[in-house]
C-alpha angles and dihedrals in degrees: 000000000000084000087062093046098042082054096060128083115158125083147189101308103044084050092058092048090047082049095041091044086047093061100039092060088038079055096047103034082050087048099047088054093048093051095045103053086043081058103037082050084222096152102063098180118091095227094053093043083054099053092047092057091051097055101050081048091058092043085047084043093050095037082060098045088048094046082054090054100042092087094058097041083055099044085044087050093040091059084044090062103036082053088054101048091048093052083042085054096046095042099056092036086063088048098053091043086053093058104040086085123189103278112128085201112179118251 
């Protein structure tokens, strides 16, 4: 079990970028096909042009309401971090004051 722990050394917050990052490429990669078979007017009927165009409107609709929530998922990760550093702080502080000791050695 400690193995597993001492391995890993990521956290939180590269795992939410790896995440965030993920999905970013998924979006484009999903609009660029779409796009591309609209252009190249590979689907002939009218029901499945129409379908085609919805969707790239939906994907257009959810990249919107999730640029509109990007600000509050980094400030969110950025309190998250500046919570971690300060227990971080305090923990090792309290490391470093447990073993000072009392001993007024000479220089």
């Amino acid at each position: 079990m400690r193995d597993i722990k001492a391995k890993k050394k990521g956290g939180v917050i590269t795992e939410l970028i790896g995440g965030v990052g993920g999905l970013v490429i998924l979006v484009v990669i999903t609009l660029v096909i779409i796009s591309t078979i609209l252009g190249a007017n590979l689907l002939t009927g009218g029901s499945y042009n129409d379908t085609a165009q919805g969707m790239a409107a939906n994907f257009t609709i959810g990249i919107n309401n999730i640029s509109s929530k990007i600000p509050t998922i980094l400030l969110i990760a950025a309190v998250v971090l500046l919570l971690s550093v300060l227990a971080f702080l305090v923990i090792k502080a309290r490391q470093m004051s447990a073993g000072a000791g009392g001993g007024g050695g000479t220089l």
